[in-house]
C-alpha positions, 0 to 999 in steps of 0.5 A, spaced: 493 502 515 502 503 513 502 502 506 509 503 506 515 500 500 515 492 501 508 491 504 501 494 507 499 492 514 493 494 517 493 493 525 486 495 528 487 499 535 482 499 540 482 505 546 489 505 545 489 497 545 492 493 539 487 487 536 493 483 535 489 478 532 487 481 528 493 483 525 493 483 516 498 485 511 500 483 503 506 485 500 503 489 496 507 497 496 512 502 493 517 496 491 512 491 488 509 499 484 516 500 481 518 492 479 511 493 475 513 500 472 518 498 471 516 492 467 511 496 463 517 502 461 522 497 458 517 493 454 513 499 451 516 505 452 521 509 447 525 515 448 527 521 444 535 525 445 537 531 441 542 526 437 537 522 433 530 523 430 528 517 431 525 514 437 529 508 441 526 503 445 527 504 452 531 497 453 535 499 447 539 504 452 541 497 456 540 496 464 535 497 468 532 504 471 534 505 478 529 506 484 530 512 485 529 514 478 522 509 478 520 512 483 520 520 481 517 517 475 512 513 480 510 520 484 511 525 478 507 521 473 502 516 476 495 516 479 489 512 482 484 511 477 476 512 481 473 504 481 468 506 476 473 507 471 478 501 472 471 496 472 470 499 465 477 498 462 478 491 467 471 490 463 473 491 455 480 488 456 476 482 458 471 483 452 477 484 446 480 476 450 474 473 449 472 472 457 468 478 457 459 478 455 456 479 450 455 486 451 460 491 448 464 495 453 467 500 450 475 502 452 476 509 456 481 514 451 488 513 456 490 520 459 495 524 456 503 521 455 507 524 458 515 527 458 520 525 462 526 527 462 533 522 463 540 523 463 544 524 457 539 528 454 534 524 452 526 524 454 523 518 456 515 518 453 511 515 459 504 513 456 498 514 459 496 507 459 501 506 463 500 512 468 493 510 469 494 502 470 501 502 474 497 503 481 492 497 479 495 492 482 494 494 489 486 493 488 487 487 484 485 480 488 490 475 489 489 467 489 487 469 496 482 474 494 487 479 497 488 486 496 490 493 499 482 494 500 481 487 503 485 488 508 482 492 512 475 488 511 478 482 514 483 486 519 475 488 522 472 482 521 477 479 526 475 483 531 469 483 536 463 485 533 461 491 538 468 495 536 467 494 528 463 499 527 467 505 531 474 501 527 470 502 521 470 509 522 476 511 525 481 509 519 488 512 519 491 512 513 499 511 513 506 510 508 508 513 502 504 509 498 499 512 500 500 519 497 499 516 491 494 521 488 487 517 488 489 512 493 485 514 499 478 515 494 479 509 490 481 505 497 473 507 500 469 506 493 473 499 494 471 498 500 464 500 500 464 495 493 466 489 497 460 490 503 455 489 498 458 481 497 456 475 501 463 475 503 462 481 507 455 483 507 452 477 512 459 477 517 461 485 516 455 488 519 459 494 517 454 500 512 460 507 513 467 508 512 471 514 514 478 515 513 481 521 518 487 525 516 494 523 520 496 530 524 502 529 518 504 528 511 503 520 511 510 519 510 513 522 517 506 520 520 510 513 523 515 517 525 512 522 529 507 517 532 514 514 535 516 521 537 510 521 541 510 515 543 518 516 547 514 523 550 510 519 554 510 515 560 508 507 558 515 508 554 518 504 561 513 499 560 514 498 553 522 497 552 528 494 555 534 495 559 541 496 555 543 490 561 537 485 558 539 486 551 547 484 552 544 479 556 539 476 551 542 479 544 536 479 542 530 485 541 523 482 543 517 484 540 514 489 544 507 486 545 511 481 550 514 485 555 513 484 562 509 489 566 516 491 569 519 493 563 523 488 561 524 481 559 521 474 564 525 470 566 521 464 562 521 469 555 529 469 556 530 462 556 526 462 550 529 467 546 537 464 547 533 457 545 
């Protein structure tokens, strides 16, 4: 799994043989995070200054933040709830709408605000709420029924049923996302929540889940995977001569290389199509 900035991709990879059949991914990741933190910031958040006593709404100061103030803010100030947290909060907030049951669920007290300093002297007051509710998104189901955690349900349910289980216990995990504290605990309590529904329990044939530590932080672990990679002696059988990209002015997908090393005739015919 790469859940990286624009999306999360989940690829099942077989004794060194990708499933590309079987291929997942949802724009879900650090950009989607900050427009959400964003949204959440300017609608409710209000900020201090050494100037005036009284706090000013955020969206009083004009503009919008810029992505790397959202994402200092993103990797300083917010986390992962645990699963049993977040179904208690999804829980009361249906309850106050009317939606929810009869029983009374009552709201979790929010983690504690926080300060975050900004230019000018001023001092944004991040809520804890918004600490707190800022990663959800990741896990919540779209009207596909698809999440960060369900990706990697369905990636396996896509493959043979007698690689399943080695996959499902050889997870790597990837991407700056990632790195956000309580990613990887919540993404297993999710996935262990789901194998219990008729979506997957029947199909699945799936009971454990484990998630291996990349040889790097999750942000460079791409990159040194290439840099292993362009060690090793595949990387001819994998890529294209200078005289075949000037040729064609196009780069394939690497999946569809020849054996040789280089692009068929058939596949350059296509490609200038």
């Amino acid at each position: 799994m790469d859940a990286g900035y624009s999306e999360t991709l989940v690829l099942p990879i077989y004794e060194g043989i990708p499933l590309l059949k079987a291929w997942q991914a949802v724009p879900l990741g650090g950009q989607v995070l900050h427009r959400h933190l964003e949204s959440e910031l300017l609608e409710t958040a209000v900020v201090h200054s050494d100037d005036s006593v009284e706090a000013k709404p955020l969206s009083s100061l004009g503009g919008s933040l810029n992505e790397k103030i959202l994402e200092d803010i993103k990797v300083r100030c917010c986390f992962v709830t645990d699963l049993t947290r977040a179904k208690r909060i999804q829980t009361a907030r249906l309850q106050e709408s009317g939606l929810g049951t009869a029983a009374s669920t009552e709201l979790p007290a929010p983690p504690p605000s926080v300060e975050y300093p900004l230019d000018g002297g001023n001092i944004l007051h991040i809520d804890g709420k918004i600490r707190e509710n800022t990663c959800e998104i990741l896990f919540e189901q779209d009207n596909e029924e698809r999440s960060v955690a369900t990706l990697l349900l369905e990636a396996i349910l896509q493959c043979p049923v007698d690689v399943r289980k080695t996959l499902a216990e050889n997870i790597v995990i990837m991407g700056g996302t990632a790195m956000l504290p309580g990613f990887k605990h919540r993404l297993l309590a999710e996935l262990y929540d789901l194998i219990e529904k008729p979506k997957y329990k029947e199909d699945l044939a799936v009971k454990t889940f484990k998630v291996h530590e990349p040889p790097s932080k999750e942000n460079y672990t791409a990159w040194l995977g290439g840099a292993i990679f362009g060690t090793l002696d595949i990387l001819s059988l994998r890529s294209i001569s200078r005289e075949t990209y000037r040729e064609t002015g196009v780069i394939p997908d690497w999946s569809s290389l020849a054996s040789s090393g280089e692009v068929s005739k058939e596949e350059k015919l296509g490609l200038k199509r």
